[in-house]
C-alpha atoms as a printed R data frame, in Angstrom:
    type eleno elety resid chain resno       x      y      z
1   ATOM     1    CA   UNK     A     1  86.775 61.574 26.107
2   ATOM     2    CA   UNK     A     2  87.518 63.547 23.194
3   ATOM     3    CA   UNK     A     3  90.146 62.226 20.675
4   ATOM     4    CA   UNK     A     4  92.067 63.874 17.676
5   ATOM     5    CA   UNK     A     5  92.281 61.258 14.174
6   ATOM     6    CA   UNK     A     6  95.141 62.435 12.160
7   ATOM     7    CA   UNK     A     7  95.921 61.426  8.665
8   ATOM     8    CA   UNK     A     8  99.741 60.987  7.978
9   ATOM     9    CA   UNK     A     9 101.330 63.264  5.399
10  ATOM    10    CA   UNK     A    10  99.614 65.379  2.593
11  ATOM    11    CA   UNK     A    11  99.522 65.861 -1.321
12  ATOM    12    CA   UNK     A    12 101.117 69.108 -2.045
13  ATOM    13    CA   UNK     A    13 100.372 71.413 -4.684
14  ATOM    14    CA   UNK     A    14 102.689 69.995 -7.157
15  ATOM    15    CA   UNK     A    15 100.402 66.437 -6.662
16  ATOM    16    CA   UNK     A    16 103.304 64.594 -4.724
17  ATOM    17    CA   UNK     A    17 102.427 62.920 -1.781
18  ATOM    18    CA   UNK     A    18 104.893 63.660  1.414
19  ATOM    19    CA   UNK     A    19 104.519 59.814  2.322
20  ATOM    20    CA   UNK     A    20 106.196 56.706  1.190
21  ATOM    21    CA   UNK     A    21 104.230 54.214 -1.286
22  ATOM    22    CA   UNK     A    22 104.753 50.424 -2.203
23  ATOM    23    CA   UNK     A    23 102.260 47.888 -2.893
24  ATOM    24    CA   UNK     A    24 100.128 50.715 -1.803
25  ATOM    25    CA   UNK     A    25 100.590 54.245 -1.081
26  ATOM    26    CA   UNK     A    26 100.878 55.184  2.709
27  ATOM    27    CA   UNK     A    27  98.804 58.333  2.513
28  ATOM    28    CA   UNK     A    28  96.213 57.131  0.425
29  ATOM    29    CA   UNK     A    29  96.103 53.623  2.533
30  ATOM    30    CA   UNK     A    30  95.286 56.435  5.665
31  ATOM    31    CA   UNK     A    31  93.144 58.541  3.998
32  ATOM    32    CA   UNK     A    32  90.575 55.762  3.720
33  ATOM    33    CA   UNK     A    33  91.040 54.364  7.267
34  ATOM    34    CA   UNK     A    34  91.360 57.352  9.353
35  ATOM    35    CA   UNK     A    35  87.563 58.184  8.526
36  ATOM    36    CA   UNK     A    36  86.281 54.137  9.771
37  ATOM    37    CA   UNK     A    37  88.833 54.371 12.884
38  ATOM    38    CA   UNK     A    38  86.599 57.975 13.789
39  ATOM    39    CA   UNK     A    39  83.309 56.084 13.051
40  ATOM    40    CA   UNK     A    40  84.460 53.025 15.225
41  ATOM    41    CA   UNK     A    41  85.083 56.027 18.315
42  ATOM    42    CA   UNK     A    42  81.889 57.201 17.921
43  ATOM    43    CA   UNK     A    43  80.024 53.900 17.721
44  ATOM    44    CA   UNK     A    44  81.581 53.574 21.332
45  ATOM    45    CA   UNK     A    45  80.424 57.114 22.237
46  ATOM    46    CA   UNK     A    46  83.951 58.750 21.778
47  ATOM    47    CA   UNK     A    47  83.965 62.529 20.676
48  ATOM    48    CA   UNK     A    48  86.452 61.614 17.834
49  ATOM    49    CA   UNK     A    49  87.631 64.100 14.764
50  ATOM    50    CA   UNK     A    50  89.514 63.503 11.311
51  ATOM    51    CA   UNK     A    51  92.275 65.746 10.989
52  ATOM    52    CA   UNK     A    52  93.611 65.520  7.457
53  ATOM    53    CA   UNK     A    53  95.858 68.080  5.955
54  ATOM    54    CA   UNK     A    54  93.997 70.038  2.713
55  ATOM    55    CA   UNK     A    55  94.735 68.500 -0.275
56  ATOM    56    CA   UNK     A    56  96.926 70.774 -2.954
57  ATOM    57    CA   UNK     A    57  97.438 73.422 -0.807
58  ATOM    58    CA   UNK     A    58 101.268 72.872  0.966
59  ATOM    59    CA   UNK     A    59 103.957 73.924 -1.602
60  ATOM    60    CA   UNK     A    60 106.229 71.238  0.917
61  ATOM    61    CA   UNK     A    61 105.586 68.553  3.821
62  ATOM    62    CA   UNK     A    62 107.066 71.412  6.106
63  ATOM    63    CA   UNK     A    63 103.880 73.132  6.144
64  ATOM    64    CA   UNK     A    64 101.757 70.151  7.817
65  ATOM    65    CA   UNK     A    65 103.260 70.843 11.209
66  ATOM    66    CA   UNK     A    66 101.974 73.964 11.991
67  ATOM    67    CA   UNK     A    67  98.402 73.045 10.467
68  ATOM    68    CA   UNK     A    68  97.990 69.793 12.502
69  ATOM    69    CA   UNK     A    69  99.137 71.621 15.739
70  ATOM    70    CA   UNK     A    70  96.654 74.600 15.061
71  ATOM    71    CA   UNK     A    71  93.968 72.025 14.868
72  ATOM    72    CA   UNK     A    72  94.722 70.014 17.833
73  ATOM    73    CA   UNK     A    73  96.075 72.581 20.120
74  ATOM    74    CA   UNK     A    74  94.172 74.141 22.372
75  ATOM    75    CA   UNK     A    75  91.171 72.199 21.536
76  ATOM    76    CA   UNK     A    76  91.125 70.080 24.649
77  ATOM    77    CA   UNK     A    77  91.750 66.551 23.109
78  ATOM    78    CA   UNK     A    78  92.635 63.655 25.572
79  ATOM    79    CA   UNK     A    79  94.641 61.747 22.951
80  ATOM    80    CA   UNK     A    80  95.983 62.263 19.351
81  ATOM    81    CA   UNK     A    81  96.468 59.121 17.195
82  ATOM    82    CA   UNK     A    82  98.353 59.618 13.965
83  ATOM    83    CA   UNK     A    83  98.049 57.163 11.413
84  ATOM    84    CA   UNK     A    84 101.122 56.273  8.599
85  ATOM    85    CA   UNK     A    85 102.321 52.860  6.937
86  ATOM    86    CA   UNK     A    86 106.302 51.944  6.908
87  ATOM    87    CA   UNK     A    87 108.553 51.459  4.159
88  ATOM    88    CA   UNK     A    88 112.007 49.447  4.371
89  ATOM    89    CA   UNK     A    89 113.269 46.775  2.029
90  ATOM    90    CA   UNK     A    90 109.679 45.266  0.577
91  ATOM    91    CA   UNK     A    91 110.492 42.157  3.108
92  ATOM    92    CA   UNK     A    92 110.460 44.315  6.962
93  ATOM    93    CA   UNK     A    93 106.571 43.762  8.076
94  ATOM    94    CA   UNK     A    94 104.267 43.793 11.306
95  ATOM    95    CA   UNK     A    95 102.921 46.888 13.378
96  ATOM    96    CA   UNK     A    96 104.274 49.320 15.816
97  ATOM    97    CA   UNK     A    97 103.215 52.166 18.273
98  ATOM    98    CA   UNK     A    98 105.361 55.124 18.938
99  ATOM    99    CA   UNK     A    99 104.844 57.249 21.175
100 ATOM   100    CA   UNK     A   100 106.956 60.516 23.252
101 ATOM   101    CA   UNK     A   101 109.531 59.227 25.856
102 ATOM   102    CA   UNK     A   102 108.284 61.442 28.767
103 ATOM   103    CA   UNK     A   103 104.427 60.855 28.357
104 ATOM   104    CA   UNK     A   104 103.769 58.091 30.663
105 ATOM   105    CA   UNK     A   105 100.364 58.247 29.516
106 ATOM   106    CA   UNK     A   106 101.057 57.837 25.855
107 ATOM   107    CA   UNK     A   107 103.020 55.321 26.409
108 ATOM   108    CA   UNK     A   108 100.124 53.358 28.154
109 ATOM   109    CA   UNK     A   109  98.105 53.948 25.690
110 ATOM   110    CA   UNK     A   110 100.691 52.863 22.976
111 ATOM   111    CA   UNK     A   111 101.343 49.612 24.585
112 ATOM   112    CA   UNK     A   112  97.221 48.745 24.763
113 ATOM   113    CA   UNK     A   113  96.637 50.153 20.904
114 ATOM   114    CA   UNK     A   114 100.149 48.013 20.426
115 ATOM   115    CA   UNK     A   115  99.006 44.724 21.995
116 ATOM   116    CA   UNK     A   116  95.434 44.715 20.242
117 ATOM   117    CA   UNK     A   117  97.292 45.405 16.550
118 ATOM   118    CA   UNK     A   118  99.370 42.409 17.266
119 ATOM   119    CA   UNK     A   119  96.345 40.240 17.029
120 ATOM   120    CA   UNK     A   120  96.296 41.313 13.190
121 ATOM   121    CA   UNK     A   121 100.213 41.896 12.363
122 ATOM   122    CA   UNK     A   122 103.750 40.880 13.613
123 ATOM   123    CA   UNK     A   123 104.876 42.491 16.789
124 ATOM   124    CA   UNK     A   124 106.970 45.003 16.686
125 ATOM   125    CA   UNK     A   125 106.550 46.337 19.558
126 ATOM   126    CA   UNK     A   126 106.115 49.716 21.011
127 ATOM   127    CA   UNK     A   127 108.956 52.812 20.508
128 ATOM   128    CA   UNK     A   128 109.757 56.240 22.151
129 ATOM   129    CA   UNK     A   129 110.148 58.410 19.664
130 ATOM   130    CA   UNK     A   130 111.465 62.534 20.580
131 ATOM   131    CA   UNK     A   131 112.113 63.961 17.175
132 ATOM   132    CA   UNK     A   132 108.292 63.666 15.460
133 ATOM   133    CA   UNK     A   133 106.475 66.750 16.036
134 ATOM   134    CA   UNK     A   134 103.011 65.583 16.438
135 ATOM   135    CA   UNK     A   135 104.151 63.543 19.816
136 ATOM   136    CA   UNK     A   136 106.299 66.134 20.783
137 ATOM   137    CA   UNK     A   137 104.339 69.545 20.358
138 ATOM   138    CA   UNK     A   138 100.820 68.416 20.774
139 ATOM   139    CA   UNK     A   139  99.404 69.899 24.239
140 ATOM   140    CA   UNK     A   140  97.846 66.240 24.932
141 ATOM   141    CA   UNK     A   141  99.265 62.565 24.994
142 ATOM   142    CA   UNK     A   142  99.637 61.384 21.379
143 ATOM   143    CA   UNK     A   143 100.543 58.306 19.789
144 ATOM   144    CA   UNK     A   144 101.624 57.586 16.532
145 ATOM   145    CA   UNK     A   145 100.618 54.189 15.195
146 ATOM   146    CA   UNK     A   146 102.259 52.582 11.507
147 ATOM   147    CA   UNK     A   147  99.881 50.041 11.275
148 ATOM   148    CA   UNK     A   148 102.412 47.813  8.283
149 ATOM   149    CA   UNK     A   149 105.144 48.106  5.667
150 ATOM   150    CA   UNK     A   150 103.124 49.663  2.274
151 ATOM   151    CA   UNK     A   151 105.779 47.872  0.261
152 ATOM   152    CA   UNK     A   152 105.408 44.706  1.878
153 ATOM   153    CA   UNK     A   153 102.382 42.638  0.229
154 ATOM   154    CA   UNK     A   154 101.611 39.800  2.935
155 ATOM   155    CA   UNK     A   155 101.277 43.278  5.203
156 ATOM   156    CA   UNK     A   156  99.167 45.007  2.739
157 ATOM   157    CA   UNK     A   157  97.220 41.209  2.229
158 ATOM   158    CA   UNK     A   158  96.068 41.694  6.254
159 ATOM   159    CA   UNK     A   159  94.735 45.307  5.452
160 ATOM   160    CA   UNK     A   160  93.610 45.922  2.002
161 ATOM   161    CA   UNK     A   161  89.530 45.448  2.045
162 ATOM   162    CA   UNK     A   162  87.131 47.651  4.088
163 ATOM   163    CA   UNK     A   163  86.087 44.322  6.162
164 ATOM   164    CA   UNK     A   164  90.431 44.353  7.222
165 ATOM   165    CA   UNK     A   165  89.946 48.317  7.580
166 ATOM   166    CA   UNK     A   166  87.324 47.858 10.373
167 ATOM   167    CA   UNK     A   167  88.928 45.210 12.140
168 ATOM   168    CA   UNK     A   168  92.141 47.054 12.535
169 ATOM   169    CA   UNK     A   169  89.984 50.113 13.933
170 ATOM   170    CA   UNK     A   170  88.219 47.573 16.197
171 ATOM   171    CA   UNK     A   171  91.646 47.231 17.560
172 ATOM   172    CA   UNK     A   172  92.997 50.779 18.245
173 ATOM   173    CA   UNK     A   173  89.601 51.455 19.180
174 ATOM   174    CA   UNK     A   174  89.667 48.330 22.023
175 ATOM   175    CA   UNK     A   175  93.166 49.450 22.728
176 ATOM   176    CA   UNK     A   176  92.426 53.157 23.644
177 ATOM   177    CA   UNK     A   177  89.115 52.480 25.493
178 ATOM   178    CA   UNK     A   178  90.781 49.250 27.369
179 ATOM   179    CA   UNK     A   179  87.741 46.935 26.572
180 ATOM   180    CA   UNK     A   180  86.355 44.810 24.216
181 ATOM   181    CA   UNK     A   181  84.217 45.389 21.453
182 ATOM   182    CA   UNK     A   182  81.451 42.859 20.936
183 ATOM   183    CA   UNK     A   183  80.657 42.869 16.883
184 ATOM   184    CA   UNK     A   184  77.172 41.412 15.527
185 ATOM   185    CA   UNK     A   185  77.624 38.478 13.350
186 ATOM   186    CA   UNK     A   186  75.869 37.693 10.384
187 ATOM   187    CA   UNK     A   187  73.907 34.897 12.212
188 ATOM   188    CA   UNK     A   188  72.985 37.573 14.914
189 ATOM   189    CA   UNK     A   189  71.395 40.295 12.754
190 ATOM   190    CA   UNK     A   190  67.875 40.914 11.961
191 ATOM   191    CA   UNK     A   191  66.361 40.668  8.535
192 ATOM   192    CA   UNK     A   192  62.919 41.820  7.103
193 ATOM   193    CA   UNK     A   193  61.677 39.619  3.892
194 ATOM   194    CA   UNK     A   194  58.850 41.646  1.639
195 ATOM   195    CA   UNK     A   195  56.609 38.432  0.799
196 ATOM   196    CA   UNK     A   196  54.086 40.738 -1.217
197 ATOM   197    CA   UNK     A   197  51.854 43.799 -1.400
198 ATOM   198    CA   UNK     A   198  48.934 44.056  0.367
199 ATOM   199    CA   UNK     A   199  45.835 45.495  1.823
200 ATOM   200    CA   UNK     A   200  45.877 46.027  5.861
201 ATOM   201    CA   UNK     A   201  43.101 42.920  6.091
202 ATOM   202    CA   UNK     A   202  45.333 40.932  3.607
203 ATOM   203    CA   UNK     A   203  48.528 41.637  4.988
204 ATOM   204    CA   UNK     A   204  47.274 40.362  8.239
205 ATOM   205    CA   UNK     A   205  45.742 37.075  6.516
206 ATOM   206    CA   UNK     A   206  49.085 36.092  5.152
207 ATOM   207    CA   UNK     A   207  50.762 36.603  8.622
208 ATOM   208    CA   UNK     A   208  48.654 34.251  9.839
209 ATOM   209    CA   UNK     A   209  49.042 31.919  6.770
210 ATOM   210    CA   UNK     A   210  52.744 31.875  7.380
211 ATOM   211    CA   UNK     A   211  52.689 31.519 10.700
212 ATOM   212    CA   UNK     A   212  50.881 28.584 10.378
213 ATOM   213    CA   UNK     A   213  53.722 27.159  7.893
214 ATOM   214    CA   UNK     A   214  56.264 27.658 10.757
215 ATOM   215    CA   UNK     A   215  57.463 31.555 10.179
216 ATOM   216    CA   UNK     A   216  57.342 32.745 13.969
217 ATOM   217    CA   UNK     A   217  59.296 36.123 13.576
């Protein structure tokens, strides 16, 4: 499987970003995830790519259409996933999926990806969308996924560490690849402890000294 990880909206040349901003700004927000959601593919042996528009480049948000498609079409993705934030009233929160109306595989895909996110935000549930380019004119199934409302702060409170980053990617990620990720906790990972610098005959003495004081591992 080969998957497409686009970053929602740009900073043009003027230093505007095309996105909306709150408690935290949408783009920026996606900048930083997009990169952990790839990571979190390829942990799972996913052929996953960031696509993120260059930075100071675009004179206007028009010109991130036709270098998005240029990068995903014709490249033989199974699935696009775009990533943005919403914006309302500072009180409208939780998560939605949106996805092309007559891409019965996008939509299955954006009900999974919806269903896991609603473990982390409100349920918004999932929406056909026919007017947003990168569902539209992408030559694969695409969904586009705004995880919260950037100017909502018990939203931004659920996603605003790197620890909240990963978990939300755990989710798309489980969503996608219909399964479940197992995650190593604290209790279950390995740790070495230097005790001291030694010769090869001393280092083995004091294995055997603290073996005998109850240190198995």
């Amino acid at each position: 499987m080969k998957i497409a990880c686009t970053v929602g909206h740009s900073i043009l040349k003027s230093g505007q970003t095309t996105s909306a901003s709150g408690v935290v700004n949408e783009y920026q927000w996606c900048k930083k995830f997009v990169p952990i959601l790839v990571d979190t593919f390829k942990s799972q042996g996913i052929d996953a790519d960031l696509i993120i528009c260059p930075e100071k480049q675009f004179s206007k948000a028009a010109e991130e259409k036709p270098y998005k498609l240029g990068k995903v079409n014709g490249k033989k993705y199974d699935l696009v996933i775009e990533s943005h934030l919403n914006a309302f009233n500072g009180s409208a929160k939780g998560t939605e999926v949106l996805y092309y109306p007559t891409s019965t595989k996008s939509k299955e895909y954006a009900q999974r990806v919806n269903d896991k996110l609603d473990d982390v935000f409100l349920d918004r549930d999932i929406k056909s969308r026919s007017d947003l380019y990168i569902l539209r004119d992408t030559d694969c199934p695409a969904i586009l996924i705004e995880y919260f409302f950037c100017d909502n702060k018990e939203d931004y409170a659920l996603a605003d560490t790197e620890a909240k980053m990963k978990l939300i990617a755990q989710k798309v990620v489980e969503g996608v690849l219909n399964k479940e990720i197992k995650t190593t906790t604290e209790k279950e990972k390995l740790y070495a402890v230097c005790v001291g610098a030694y010769t090869y005959e001393n280092a083995k003495a004091k294995c055997e000294e603290l073996k005998k004081k109850g240190y198995s591992d």
